[in-house]
Each structure stands twice: as structure tokens, then as C-alpha cells.
N, CA, C and O atoms as CSV, one atom per row, in Angstrom:
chain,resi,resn,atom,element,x,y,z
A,1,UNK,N,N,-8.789,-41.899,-16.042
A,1,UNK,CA,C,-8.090,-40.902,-15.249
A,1,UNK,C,C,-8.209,-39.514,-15.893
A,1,UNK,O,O,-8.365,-38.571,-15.118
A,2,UNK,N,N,-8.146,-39.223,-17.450
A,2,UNK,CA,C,-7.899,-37.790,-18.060
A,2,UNK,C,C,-9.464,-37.568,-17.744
A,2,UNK,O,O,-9.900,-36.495,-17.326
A,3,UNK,N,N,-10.228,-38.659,-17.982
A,3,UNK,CA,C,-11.896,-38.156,-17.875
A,3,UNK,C,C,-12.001,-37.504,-17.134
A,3,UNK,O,O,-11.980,-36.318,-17.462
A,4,UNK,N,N,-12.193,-37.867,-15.581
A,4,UNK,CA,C,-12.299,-37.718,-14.607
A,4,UNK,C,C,-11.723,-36.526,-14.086
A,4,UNK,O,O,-12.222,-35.884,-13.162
A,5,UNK,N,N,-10.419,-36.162,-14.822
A,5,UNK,CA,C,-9.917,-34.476,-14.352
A,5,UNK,C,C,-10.867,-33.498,-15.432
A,5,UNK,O,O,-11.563,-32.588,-14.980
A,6,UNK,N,N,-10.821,-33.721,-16.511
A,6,UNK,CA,C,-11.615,-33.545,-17.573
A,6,UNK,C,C,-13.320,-32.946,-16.891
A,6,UNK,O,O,-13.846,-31.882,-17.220
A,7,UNK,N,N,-13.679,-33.568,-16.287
A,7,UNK,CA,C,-14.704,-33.643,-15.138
A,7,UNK,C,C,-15.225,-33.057,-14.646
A,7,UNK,O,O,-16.359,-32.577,-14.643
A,8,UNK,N,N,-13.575,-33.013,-13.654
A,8,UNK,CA,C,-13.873,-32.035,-12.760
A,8,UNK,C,C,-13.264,-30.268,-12.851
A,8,UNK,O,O,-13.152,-29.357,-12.030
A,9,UNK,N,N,-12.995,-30.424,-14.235
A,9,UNK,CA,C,-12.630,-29.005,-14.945
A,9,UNK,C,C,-13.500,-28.260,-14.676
A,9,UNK,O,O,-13.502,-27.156,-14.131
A,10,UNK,N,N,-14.699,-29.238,-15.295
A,10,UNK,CA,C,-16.141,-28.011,-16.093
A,10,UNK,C,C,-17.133,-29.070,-14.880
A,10,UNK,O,O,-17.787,-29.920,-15.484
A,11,UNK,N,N,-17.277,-29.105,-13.615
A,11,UNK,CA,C,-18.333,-29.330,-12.563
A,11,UNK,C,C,-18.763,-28.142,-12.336
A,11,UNK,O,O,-18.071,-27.131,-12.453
A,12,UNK,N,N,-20.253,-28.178,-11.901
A,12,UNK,CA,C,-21.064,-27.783,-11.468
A,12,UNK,C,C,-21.321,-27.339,-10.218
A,12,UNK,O,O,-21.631,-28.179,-9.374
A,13,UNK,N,N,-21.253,-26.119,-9.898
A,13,UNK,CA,C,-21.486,-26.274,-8.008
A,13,UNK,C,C,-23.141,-25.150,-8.133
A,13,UNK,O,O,-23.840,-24.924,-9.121
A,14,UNK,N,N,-23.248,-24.787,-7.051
A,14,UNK,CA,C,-24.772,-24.717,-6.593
A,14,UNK,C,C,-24.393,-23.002,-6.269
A,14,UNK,O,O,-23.859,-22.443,-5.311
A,15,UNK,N,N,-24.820,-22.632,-7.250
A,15,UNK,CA,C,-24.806,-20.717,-7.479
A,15,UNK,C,C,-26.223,-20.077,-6.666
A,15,UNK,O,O,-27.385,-20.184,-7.058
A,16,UNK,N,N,-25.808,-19.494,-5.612
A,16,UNK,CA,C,-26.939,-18.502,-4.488
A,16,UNK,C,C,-27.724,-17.538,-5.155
A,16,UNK,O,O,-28.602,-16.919,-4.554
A,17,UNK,N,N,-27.400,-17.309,-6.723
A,17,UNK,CA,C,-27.584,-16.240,-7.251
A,17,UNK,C,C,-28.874,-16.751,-8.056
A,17,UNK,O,O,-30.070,-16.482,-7.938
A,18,UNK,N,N,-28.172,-17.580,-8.910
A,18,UNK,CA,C,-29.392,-18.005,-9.839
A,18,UNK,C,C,-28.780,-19.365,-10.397
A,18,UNK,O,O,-28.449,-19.495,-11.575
A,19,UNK,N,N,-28.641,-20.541,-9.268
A,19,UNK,CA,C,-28.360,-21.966,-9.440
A,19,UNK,C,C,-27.573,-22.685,-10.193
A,19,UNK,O,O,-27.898,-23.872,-10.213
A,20,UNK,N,N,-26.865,-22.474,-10.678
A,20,UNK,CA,C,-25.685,-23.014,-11.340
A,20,UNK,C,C,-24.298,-22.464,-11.559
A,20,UNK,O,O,-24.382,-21.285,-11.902
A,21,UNK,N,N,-22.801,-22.975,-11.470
A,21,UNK,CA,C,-21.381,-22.502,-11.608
A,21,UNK,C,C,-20.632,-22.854,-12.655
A,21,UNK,O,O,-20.704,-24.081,-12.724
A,22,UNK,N,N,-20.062,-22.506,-13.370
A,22,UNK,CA,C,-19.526,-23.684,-14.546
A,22,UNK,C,C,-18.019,-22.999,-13.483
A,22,UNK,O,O,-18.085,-22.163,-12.582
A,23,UNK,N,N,-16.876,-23.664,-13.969
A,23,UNK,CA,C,-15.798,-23.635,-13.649
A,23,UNK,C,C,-14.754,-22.945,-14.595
A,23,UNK,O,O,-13.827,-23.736,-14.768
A,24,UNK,N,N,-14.565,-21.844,-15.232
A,24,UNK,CA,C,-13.534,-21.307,-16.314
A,24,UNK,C,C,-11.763,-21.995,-16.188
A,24,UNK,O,O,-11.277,-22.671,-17.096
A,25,UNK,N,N,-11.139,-21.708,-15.119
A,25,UNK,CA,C,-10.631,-21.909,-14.555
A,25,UNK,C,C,-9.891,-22.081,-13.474
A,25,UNK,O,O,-10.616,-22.047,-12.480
A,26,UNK,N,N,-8.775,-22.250,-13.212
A,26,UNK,CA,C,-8.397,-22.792,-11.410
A,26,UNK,C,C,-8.764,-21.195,-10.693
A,26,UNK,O,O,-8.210,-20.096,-10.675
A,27,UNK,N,N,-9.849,-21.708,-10.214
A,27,UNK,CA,C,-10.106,-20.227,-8.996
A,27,UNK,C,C,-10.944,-19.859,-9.732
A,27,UNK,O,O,-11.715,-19.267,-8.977
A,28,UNK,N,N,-11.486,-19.774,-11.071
A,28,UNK,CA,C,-12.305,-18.707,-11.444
A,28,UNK,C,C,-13.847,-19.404,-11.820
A,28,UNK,O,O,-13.674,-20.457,-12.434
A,29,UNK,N,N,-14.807,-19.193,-11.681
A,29,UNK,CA,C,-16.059,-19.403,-11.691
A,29,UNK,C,C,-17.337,-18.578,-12.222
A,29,UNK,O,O,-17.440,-17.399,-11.883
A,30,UNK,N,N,-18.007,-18.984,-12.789
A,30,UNK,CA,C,-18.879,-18.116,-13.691
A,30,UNK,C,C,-20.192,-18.576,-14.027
A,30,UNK,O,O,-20.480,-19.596,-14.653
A,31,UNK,N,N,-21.002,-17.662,-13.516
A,31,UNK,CA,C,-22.762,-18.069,-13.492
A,31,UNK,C,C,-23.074,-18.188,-14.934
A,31,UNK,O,O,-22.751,-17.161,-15.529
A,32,UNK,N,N,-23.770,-19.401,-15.953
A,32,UNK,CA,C,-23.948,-19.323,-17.283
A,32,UNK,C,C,-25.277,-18.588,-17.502
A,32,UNK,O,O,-25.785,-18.506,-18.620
A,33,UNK,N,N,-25.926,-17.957,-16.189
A,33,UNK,CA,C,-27.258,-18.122,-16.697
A,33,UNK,C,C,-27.206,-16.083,-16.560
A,33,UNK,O,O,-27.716,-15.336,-17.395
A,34,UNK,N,N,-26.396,-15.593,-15.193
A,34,UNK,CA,C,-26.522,-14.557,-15.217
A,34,UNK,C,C,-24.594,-13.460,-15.620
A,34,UNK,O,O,-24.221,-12.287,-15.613
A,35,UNK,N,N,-24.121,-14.536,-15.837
A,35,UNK,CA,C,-22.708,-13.764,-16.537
A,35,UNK,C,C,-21.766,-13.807,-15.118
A,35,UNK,O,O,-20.837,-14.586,-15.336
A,36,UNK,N,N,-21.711,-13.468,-14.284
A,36,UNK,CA,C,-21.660,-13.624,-12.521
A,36,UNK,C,C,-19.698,-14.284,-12.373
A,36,UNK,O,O,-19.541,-15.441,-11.983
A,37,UNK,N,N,-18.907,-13.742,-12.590
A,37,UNK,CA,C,-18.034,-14.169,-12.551
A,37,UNK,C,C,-17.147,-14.216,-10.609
A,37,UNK,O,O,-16.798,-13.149,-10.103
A,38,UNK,N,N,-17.005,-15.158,-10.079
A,38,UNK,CA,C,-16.910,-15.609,-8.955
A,38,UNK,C,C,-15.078,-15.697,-8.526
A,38,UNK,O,O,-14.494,-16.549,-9.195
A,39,UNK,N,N,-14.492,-15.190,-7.867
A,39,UNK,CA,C,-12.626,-15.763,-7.685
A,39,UNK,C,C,-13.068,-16.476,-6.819
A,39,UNK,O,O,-14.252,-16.327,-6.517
A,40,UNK,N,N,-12.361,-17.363,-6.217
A,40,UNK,CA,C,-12.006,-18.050,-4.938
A,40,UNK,C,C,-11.072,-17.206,-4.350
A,40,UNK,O,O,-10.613,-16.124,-4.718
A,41,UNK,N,N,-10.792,-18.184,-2.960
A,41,UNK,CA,C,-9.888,-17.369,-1.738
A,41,UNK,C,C,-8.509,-17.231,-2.526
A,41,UNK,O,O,-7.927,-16.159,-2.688
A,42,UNK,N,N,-8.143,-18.267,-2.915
A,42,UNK,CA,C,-6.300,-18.600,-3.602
A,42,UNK,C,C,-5.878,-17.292,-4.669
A,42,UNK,O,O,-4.740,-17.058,-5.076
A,43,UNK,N,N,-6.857,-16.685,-4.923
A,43,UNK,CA,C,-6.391,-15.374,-6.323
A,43,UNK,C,C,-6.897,-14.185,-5.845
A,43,UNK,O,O,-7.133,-13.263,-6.625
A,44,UNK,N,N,-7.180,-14.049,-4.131
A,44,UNK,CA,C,-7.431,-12.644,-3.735
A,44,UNK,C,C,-6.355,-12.457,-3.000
A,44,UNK,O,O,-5.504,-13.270,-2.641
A,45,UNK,N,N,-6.484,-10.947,-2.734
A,45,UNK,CA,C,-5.349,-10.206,-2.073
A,45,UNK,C,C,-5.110,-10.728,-0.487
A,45,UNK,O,O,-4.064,-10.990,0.107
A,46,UNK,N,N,-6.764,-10.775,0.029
A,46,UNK,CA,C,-6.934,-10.908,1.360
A,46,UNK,C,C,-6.265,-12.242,1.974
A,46,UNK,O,O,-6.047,-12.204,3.185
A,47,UNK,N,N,-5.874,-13.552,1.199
A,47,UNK,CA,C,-5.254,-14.676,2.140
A,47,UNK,C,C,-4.382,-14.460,2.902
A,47,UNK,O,O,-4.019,-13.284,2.922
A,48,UNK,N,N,-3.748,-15.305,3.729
A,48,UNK,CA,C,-2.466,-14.665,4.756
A,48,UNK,C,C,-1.559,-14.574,3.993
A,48,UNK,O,O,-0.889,-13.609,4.361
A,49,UNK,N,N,-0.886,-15.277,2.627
A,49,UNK,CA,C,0.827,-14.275,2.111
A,49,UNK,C,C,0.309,-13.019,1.960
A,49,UNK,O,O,0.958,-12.100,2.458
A,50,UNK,N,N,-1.062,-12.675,1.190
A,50,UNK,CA,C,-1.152,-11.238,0.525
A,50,UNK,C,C,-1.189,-10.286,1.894
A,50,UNK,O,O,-0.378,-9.403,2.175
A,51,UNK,N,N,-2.503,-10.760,2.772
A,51,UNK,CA,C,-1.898,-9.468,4.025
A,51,UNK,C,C,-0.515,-9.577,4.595
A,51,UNK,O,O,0.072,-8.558,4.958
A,52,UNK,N,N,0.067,-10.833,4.698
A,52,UNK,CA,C,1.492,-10.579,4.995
A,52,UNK,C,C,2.191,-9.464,4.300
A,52,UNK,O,O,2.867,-8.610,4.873
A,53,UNK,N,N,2.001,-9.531,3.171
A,53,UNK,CA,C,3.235,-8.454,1.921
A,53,UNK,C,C,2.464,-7.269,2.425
A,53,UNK,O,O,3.189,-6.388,2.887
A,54,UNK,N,N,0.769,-6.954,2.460
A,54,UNK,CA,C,0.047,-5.839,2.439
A,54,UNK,C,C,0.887,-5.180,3.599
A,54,UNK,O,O,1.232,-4.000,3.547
A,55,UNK,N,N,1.155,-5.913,4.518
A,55,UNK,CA,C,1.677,-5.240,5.830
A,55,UNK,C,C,2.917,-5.154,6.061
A,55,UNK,O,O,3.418,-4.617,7.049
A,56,UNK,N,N,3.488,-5.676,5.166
A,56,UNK,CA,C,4.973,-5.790,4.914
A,56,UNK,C,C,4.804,-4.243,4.300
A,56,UNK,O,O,5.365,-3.294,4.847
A,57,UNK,N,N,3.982,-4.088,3.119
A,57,UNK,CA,C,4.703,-2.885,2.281
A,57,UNK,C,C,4.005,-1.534,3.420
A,57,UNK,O,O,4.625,-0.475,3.522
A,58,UNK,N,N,2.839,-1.735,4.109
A,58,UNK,CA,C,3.052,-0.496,4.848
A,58,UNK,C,C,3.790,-0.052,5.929
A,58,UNK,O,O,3.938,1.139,6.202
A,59,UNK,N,N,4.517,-1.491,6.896
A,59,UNK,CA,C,5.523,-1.295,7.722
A,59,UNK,C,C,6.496,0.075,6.637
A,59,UNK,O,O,6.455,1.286,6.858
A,60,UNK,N,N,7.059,-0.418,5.833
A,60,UNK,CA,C,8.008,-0.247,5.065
A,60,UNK,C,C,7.808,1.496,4.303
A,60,UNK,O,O,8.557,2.248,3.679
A,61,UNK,N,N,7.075,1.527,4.548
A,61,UNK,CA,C,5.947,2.994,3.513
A,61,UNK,C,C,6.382,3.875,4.625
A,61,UNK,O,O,7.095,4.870,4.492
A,62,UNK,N,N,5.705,3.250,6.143
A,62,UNK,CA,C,5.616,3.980,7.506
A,62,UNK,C,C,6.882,4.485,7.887
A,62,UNK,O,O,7.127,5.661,8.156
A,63,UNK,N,N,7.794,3.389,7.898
A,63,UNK,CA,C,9.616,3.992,8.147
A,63,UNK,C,C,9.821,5.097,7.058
A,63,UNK,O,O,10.125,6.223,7.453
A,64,UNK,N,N,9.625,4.777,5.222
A,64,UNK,CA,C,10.018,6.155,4.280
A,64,UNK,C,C,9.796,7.325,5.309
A,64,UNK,O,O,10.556,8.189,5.749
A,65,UNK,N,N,8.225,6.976,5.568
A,65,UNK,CA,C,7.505,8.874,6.039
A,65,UNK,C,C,8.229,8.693,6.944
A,65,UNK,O,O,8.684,9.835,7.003
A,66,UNK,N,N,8.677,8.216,7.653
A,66,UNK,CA,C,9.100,8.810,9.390
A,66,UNK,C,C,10.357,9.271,9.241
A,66,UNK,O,O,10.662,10.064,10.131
A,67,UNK,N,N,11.458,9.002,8.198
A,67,UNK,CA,C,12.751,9.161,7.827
A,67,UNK,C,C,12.545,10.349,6.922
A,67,UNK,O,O,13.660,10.681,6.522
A,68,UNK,N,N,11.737,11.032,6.487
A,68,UNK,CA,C,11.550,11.365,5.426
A,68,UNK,C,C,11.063,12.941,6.337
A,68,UNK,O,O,11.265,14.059,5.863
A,69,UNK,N,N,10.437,12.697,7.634
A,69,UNK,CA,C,9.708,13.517,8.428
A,69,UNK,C,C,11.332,13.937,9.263
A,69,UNK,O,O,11.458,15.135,9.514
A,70,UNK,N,N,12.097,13.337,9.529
A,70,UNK,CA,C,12.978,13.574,10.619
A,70,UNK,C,C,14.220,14.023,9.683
A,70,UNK,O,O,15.227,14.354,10.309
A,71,UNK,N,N,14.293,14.084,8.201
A,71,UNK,CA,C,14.659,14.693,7.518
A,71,UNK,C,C,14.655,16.538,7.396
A,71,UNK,O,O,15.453,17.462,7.554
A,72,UNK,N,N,13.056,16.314,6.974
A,72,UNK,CA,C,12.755,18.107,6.995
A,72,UNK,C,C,12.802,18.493,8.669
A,72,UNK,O,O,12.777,19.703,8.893
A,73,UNK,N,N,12.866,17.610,9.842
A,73,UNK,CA,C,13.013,18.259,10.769
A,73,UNK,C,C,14.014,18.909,11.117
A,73,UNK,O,O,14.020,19.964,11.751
A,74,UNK,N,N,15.169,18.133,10.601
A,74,UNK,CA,C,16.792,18.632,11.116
A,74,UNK,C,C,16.835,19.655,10.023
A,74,UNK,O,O,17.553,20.626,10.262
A,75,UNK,N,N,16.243,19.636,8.931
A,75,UNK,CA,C,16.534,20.751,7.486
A,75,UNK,C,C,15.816,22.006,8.118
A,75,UNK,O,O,16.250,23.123,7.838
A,76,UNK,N,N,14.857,21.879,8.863
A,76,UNK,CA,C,14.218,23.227,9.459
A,76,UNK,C,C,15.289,23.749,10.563
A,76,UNK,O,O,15.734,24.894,10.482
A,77,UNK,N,N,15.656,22.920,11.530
A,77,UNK,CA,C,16.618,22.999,12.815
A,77,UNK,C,C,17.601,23.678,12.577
A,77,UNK,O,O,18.054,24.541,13.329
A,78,UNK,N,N,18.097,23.321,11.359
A,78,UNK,CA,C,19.261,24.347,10.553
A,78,UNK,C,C,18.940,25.604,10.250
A,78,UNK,O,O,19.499,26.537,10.825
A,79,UNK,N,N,17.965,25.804,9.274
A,79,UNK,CA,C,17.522,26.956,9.086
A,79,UNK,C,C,17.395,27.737,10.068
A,79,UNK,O,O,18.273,28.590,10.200
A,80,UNK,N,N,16.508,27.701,10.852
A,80,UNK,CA,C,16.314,28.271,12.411
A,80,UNK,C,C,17.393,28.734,12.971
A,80,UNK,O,O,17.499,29.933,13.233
A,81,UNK,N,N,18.634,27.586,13.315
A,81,UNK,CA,C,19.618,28.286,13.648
A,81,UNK,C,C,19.930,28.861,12.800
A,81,UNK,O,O,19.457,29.990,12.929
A,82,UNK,N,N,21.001,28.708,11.119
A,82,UNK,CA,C,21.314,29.993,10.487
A,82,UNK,C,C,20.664,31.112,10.635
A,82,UNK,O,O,21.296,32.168,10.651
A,83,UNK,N,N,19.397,31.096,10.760
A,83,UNK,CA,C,18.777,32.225,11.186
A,83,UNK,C,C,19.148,33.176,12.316
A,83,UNK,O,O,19.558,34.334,12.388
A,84,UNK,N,N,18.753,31.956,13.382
A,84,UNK,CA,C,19.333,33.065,14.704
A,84,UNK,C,C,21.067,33.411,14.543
A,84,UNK,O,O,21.528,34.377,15.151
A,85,UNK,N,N,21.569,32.917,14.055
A,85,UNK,CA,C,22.811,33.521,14.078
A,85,UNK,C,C,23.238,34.647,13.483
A,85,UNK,O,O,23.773,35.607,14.037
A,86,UNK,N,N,22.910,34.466,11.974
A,86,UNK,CA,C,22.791,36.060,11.554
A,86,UNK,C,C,21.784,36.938,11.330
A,86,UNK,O,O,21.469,37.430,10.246
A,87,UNK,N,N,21.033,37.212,12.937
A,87,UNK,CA,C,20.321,37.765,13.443
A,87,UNK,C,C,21.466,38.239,14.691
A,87,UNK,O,O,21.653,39.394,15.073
A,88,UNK,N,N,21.986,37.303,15.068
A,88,UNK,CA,C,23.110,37.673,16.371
A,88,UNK,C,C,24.051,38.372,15.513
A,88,UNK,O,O,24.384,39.462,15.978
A,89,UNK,N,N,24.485,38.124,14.596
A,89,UNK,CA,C,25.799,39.206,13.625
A,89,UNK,C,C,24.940,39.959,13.395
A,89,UNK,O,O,25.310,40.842,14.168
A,90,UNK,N,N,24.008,40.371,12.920
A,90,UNK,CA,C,23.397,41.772,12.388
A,90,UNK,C,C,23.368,42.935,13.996
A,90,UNK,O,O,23.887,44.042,14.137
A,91,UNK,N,N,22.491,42.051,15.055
A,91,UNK,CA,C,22.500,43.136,16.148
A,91,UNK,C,C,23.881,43.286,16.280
A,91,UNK,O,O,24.086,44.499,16.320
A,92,UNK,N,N,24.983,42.646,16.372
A,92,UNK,CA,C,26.280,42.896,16.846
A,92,UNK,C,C,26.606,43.965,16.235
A,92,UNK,O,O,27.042,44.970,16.796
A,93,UNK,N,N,26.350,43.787,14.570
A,93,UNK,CA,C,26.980,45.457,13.741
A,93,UNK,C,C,26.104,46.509,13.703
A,93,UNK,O,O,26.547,47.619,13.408
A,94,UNK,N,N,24.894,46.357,13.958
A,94,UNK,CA,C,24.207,47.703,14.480
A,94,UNK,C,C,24.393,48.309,15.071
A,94,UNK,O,O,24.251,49.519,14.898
A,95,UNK,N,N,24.999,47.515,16.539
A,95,UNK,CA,C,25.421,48.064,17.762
A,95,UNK,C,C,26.907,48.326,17.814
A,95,UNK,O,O,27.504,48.267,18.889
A,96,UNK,N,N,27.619,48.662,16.495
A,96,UNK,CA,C,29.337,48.743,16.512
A,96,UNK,C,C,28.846,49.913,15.588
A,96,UNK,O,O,29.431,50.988,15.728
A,97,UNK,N,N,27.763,49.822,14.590
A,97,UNK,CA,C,27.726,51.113,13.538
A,97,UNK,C,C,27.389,52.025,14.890
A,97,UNK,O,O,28.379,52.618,15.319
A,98,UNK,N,N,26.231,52.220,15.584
A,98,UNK,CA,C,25.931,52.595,16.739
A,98,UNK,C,C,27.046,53.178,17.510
A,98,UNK,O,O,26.747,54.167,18.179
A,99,UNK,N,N,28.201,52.794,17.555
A,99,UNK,CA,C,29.061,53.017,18.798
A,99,UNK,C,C,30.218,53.730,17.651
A,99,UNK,O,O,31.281,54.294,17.912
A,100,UNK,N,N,29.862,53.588,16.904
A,100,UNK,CA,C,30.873,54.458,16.007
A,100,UNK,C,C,30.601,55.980,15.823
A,100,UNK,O,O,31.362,56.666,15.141
């Protein structure tokens, strides 16, 4: 039984590159002849949990900016008005220095 996992630790699979795989470890693979180090699917980003989270964290990124956008919008909206307002008090006392 230990043989046999033992085995299939360090098997051999059939390298496209230049014919042979040794096995380093779980997922990882490595050409002996040209250095060629290989992952499997299970230790990349791309399987379905990793694009799940990938799209999880840009849902999540997308709401910051949009909260973040409707932030400086109302911070401008303000300004604008303080603005026009004492723009409306300034003509008002021009037009009282004026009438004086």
C-alpha cells in the first residue's frame, strides 16, 4: 500500500515539450530534461471558487467607486450651492451699498 502511493508520488506522465513529467508535488510538475515547471487546474486562480472570489472582490471594488463617486457628487452639490448663495448675499449688498 505505502509503495504504491510512494509510486504514484514520483509517476511519469507524457511532457508535449520534450517527453517526460516527474511529479514535485500535489499539483506541481516538472520537465527533468528541460526545467519546465507545470501547475495543474487545483492551484490556479482561474477554477470556479477563484473566479467566484475574483468576482466577488470586483462586485465589491465596483460599489467602493460608486459610493465613493456619489460622495464627491453631493460634496460638489454643496459647494455649488454655498456658492450661489453668497453670490445672492453679495448682489443683495451691492445693491443696498448702491441704494445708499
Amino acid at each position: 500500500m505505502i509503495w504504491s502511493i510512494i509510486k504514484k508520488e514520483y509517476q511519469r506522465n507524457l511532457n508535449f515539450f520534450a517527453h517526460s513529467l516527474n511529479r514535485l508535488t500535489i499539483g506541481i510538475w516538472r520537465c527533468s530534461q528541460t526545467g519546465l515547471q507545470i501547475v495543474s487546474e487545483a492551484l490556479k486562480v482561474n477554477t470556479h471558487a477563484g473566479l467566484f472570489a475574483k468576482q466577488g472582490m470586483l462586485r465589491i471594488k465596483k460599489l467602493k467607486d460608486d459610493v465613493e463617486v456619489d460622495f464627491k457628487e453631493q460634496k460638489k452639490s454643496r459647494k455649488s450651492q454655498q456658492i450661489n448663495q453668497r453670490s445672492k448675499e453679495n448682489l443683495i449688498l451691492k445693491s443696498l451699498r448702491k441704494q445708499q
